[in-house]
C-alpha positions in Angstrom: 44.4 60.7 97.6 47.9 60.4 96.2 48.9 63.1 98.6 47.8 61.7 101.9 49.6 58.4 100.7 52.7 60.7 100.9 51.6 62.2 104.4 51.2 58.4 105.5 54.8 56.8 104.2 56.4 60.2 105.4 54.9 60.0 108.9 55.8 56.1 108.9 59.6 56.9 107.9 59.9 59.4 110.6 58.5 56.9 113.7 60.9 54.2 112.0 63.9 56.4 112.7 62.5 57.4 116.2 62.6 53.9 116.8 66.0 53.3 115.6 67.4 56.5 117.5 65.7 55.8 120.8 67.1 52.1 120.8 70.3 53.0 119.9 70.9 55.7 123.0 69.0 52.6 124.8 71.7 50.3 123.7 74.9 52.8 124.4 73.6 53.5 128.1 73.5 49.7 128.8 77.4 49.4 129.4 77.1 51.0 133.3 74.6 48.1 133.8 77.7 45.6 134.1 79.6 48.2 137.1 80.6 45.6 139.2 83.2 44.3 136.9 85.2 47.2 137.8 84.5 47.2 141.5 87.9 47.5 143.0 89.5 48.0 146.6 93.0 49.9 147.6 94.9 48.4 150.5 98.1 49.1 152.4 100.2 46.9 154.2 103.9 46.1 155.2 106.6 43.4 155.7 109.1 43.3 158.1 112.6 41.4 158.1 115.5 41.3 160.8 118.8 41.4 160.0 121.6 41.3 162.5 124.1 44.0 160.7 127.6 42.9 160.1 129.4 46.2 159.0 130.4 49.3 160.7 131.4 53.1 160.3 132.7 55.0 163.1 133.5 58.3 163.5 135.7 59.5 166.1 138.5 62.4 167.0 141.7 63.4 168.8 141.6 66.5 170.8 144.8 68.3 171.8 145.1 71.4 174.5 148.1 73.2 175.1 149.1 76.4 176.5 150.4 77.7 172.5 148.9 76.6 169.2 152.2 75.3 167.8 152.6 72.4 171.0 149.0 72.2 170.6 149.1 71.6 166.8 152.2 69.6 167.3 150.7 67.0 169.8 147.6 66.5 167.8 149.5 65.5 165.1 151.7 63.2 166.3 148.2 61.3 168.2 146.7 61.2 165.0 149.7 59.8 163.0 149.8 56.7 166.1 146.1 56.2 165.1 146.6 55.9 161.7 149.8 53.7 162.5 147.2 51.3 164.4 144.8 51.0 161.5 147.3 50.3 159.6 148.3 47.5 161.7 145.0 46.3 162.3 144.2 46.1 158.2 142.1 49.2 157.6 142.6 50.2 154.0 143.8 53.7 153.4 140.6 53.9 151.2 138.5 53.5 154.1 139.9 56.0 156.3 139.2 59.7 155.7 139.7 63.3 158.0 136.2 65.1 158.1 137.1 68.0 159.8 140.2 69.7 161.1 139.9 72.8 163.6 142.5 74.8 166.2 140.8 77.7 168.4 142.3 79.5 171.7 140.4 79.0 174.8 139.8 82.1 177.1 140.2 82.7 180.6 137.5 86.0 181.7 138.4 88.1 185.2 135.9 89.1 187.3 136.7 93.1 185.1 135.2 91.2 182.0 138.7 90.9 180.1 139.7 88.0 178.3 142.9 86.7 178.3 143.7 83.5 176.0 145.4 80.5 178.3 145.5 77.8 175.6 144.6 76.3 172.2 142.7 73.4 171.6 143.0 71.5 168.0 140.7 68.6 166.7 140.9 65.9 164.6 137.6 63.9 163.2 138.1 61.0 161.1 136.4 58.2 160.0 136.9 54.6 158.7 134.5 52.7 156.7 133.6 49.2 155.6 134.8 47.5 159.2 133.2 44.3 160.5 131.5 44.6 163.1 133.3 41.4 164.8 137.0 43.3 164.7 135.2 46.5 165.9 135.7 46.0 169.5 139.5 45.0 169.7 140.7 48.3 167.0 138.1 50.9 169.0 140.5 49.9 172.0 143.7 50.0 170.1 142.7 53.3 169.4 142.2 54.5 172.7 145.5 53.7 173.5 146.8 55.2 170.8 145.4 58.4 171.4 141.8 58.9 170.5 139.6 60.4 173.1 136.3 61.4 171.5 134.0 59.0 169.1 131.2 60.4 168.0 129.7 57.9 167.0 129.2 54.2 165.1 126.9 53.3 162.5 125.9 49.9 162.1 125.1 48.5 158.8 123.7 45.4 156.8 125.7 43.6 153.9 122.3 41.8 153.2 120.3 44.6 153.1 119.4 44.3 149.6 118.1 40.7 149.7 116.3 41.1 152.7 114.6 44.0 151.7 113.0 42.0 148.6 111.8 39.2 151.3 109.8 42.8 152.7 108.4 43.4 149.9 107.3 39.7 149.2 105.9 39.8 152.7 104.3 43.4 152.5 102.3 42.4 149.3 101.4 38.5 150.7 99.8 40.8 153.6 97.9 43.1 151.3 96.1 39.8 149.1 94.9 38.6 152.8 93.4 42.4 154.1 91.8 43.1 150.6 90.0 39.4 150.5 88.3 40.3 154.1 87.1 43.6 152.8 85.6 41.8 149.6 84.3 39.1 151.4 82.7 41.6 153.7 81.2 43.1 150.7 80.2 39.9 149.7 83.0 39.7 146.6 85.5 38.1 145.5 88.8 39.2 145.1 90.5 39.2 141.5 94.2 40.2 140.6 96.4 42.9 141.6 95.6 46.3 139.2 98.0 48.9 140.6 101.0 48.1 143.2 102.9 51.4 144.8 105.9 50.8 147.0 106.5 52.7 149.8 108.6 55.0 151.2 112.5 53.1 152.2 114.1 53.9 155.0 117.9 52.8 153.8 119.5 53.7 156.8 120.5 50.2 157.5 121.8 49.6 154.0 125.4 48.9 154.1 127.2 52.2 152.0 124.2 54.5 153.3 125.3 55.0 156.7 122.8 55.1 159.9 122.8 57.0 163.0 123.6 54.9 166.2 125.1 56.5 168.8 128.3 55.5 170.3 130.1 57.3 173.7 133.4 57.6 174.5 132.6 56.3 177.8 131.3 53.0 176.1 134.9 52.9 174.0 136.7 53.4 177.4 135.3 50.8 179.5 137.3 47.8 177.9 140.7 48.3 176.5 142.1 45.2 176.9 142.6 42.2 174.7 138.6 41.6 174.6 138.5 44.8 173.4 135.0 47.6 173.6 132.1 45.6 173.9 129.7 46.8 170.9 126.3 45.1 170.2 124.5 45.9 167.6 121.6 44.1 168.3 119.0 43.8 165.0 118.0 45.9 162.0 114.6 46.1 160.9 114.1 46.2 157.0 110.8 47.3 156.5 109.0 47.2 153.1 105.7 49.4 152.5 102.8 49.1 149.2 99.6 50.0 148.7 98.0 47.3 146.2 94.3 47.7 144.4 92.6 45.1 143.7 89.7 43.9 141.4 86.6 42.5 142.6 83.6 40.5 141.2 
């Protein structure tokens, strides 16, 4: 008797910590119920702000050709030192004005035998000046032309505000990413809760003022006007564009 009252509590203990163990994996598989709380959704979207630049970098050369490399030589040098005489006058700082390359090679004449005889030497000059506004641009391009330049390779134009502007992108870019991700959760029949993650995007700097830009600029633009209105340059507007991707939460 005594030992089937054993069997009986034993048995009873067991089921009572079945019980426990079963409602305890019960109660740590209810978290997934709540899921939607963590619903989010990932959106990308830009800003855009124009700026019409106000600084300038051109890059331009003098190129010499004379029948020997010394007059050759000699020529070039006395054009570039008029050039630099002109910026001077016209208030280019010294800082601003630097020689990128410097080269002197013959030129050949070839006979109908296939012999090559050299007839000349051509030297070249490239410089460039830096941190010029874009309103004094015209009237020492033209100056320099007279002075002796006769290639520009080209001018970058440049924004002094780029900085500032670029943050007004970036204001813009995520204002426009709140309005595309509250049409996808209303669609989903949500609604939208606050910014979890915000990338920027890739930055095109080109326009930034010290970065430099590629815009070109011919020597036939720089030639059309040397008078006192001096080379008519427009630089028209910069874009500043601003890229993030945002995710949001949802309810």
């Amino acid at each position: 008797m005594k030992r089937n009252i054993k069997t009986a509590v034993s048995a009873t203990l067991i089921l009572a910590m079945a019980s426990v163990l079963v409602f305890g994996l019960a109660g740590c598989g209810s978290a997934p119920a709540a899921a939607g709380d963590s619903a989010t959704v990932t959106v990308s979207a830009s800003g855009t702000v124009k700026l019409v630049p106000d600084k300038a970098t051109v890059y331009f050369g003098v190129t010499t050709r004379e029948e020997s490399a010394e007059l050759a030589q000699s020529k070039n040098s006395e054009a570039v030192r008029k050039v630099m005489d002109v910026l001077t006058e016209h208030g280019v700082e010294e800082k601003s004005i630097r020689t990128t390359n410097y080269s002197m090679y013959p030129q050949y004449d070839y006979s109908e035998m296939g012999e090559q005889k050299i007839v000349g030497y051509v030297v070249y000059t490239n410089m460039s000046i830096q941190d010029q506004n874009i309103e004094d641009l015209g009237k020492l391009l033209s100056a320099c032309v007279a002075a002796g330049i006769n290639n520009v390779d080209n001018v970058s134009f440049l924004c002094s505000g780029y900085d500032e502007a670029y943050s007004q992108a970036l204001t813009q870019a995520v204002d426009a990413s709140r309005a595309k991700a509250e049409t996808l959760a209303a669609a989903a029949g949500k609604k939208l809760g606050e910014a979890v993650t915000i990338t920027e995007g890739w930055q095109d700097t080109s326009a930034r003022y010290g970065k430099g830009s590629t815009m070109s600029f011919t020597m036939e633009a720089a030639a059309m006007d040397t008078g006192a209105a001096g080379a008519a340059l427009q630089p028209g507007e910069s874009e500043i564009v601003a890229n993030v991707t945002v995710t949001y939460s949802m309810k």
